[in-house]
C-alpha positions in Angstrom: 0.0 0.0 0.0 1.3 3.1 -0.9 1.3 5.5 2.1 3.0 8.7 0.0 -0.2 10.8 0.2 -1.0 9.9 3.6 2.4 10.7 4.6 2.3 14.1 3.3 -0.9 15.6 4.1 0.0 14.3 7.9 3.7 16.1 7.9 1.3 19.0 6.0 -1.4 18.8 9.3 1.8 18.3 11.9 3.3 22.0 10.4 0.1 23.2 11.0 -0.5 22.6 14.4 2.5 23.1 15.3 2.6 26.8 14.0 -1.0 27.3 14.4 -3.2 25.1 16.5 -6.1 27.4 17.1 -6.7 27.9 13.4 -6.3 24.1 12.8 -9.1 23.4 15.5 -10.9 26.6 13.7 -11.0 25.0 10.3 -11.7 21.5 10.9 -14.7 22.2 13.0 -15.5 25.0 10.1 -15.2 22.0 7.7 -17.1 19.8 9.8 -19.7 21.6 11.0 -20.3 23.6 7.9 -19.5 27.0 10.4 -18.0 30.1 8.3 -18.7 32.7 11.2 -15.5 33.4 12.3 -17.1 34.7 16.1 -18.4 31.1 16.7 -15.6 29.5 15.5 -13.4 31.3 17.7 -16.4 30.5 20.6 -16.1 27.0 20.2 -12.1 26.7 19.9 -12.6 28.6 23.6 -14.9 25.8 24.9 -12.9 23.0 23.2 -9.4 24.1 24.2 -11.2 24.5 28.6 -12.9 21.0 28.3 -9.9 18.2 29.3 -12.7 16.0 29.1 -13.6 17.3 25.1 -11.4 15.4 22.4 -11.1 16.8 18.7 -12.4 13.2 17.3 -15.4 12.3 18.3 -14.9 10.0 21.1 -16.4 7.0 18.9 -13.5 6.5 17.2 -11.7 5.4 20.6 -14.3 2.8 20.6 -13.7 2.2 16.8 -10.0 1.8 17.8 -10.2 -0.7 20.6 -13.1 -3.3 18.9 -10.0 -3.0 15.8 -7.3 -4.1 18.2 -9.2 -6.6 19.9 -10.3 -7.9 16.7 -6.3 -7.8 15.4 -5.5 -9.6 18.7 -8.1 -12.7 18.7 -7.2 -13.4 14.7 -3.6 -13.8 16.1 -4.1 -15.6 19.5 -7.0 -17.6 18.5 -5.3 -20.7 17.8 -3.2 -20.2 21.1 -4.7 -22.7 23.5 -6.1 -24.9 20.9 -4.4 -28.0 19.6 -4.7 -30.0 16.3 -5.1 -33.6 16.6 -5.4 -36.9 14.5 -8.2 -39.0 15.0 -6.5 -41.6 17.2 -5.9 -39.0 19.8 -9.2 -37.9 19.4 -10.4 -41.8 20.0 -8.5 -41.5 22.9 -9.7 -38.3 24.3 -13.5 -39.8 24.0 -12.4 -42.9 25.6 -11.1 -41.6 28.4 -13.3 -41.3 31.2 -14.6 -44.3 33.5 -18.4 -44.5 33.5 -18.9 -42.3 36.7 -20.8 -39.4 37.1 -17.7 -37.3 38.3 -15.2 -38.3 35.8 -13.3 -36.5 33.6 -12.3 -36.9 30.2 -8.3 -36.4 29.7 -6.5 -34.1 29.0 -8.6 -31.2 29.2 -7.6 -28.6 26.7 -9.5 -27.7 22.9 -8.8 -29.8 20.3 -9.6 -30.0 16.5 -8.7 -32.3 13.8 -9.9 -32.6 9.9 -11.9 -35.9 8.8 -12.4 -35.6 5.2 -13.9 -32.2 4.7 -15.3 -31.7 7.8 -12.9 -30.2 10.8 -14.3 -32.0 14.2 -13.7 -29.9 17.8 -13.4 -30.8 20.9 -14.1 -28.7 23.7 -12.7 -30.7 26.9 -11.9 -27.6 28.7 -14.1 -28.3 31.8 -13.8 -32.3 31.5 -17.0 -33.1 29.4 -15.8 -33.6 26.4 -18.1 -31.7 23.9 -17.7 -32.6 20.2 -19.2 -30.6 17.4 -18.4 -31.1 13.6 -18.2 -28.0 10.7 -17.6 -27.2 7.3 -14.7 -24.8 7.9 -11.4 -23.9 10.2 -12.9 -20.4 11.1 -16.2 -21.9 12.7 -14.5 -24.6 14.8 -12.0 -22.4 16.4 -14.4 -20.0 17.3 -16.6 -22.2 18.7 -13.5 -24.1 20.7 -12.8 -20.0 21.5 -16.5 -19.9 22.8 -17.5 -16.8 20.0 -20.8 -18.7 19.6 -23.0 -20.9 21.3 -24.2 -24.0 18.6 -27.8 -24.0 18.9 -27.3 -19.9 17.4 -24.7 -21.1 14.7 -27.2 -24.0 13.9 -30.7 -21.4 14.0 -28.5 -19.2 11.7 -27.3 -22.4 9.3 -30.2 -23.1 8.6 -31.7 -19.8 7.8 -29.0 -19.1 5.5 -29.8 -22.8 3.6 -33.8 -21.9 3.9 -32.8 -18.4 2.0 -30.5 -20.0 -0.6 -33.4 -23.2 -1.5 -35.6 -20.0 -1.9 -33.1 -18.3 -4.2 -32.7 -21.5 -6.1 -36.2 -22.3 -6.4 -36.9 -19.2 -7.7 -34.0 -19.1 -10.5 -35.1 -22.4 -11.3 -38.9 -21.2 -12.0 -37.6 -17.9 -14.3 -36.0 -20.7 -16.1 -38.7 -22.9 -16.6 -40.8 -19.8 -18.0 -38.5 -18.6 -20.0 -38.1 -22.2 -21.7 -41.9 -22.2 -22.1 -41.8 -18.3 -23.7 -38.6 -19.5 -26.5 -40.1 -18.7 -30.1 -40.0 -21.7 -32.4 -36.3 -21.1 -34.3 -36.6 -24.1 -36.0 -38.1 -22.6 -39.6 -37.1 -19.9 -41.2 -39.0 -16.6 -41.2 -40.5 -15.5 -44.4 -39.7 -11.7 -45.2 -42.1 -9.8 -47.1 -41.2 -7.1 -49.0 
């Protein structure tokens, strides 16, 4: 990504706060605002600069910020505490708790592993052992990172199928009607004159 014009309009903004900051404030809440009196202007630069509590971005963009960073942070830990397994050591995992109603299946920890085209997870983080299958990587380690609850990723499944059999239903109707609708190409036209 080239960052050139970035770059300059911020060294641009930097010179002008630096040798100006009062007119910087004064034009960007002129440009933002849509003010030209130069009386308010120089009212609200007054209230801005004796608020601490008053920030020149709106304060959204803090929140903005964070829910970026933390999104940035899971993508890179999310696979942290989670280990990939073959289907032995799943068979083992499964297998290992005597039939008591206070056993624990061993080790405890989140596991995944890939069976054909399905990945299977196992969430053995409290002992129970919890196995759920799906379609892709990014659904089963985020429901081994608990970002979902399975009876909502199911509810929401299956309203995404219901909508695309609707979709397909419907494209396969305008088709049929437009096969019924196809002139007869078969003979020639005869052109009067």
């Amino acid at each position: 990504m080239n960052n050139s014009n970035y770059d300059e309009i911020k060294a641009s903004l930097s010179k002008f706060i630096d040798n100006n900051y009062k007119d910087f404030v004064k034009a960007l809440i002129s440009i933002e605002e849509n003010i030209n009196n130069e009386d308010h202007l120089n009212k609200a630069y007054e209230k801005f600069i004796s608020n601490d509590d008053m920030h020149l971005l709106n304060s959204e963009f803090e929140d903005i910020l964070y829910d970026i960073s933390v999104e940035d942070n899971y993508r890179y830990t999310k696979f942290d505490n989670i280990e990939i397994i073959d289907k032995e050591k799943a068979s083992k995992i499964l297998n290992s708790s005597p039939l008591s109603s206070h056993a624990e299946y061993e080790p405890l920890g989140s596991f995944y592993y890939k069976d054909d085209d399905l990945y299977v997870a196992i969430d053995n983080t409290g002992g129970n052992a919890f196995v759920e299958e799906f379609d892709n990587l990014d659904d089963c380690i985020d429901w081994l990172n608990h970002k979902f609850e399975m009876s909502d990723y199911l509810e929401q499944k299956n309203t995404k199928t219901s909508i695309q059999d609707k979709i397909s239903q419907a494209v396969k109707e305008a088709e049929k009607r437009n096969s019924d609708v196809k002139p007869d190409m078969s003979k020639p036209k005869e052109h009067q004159l």
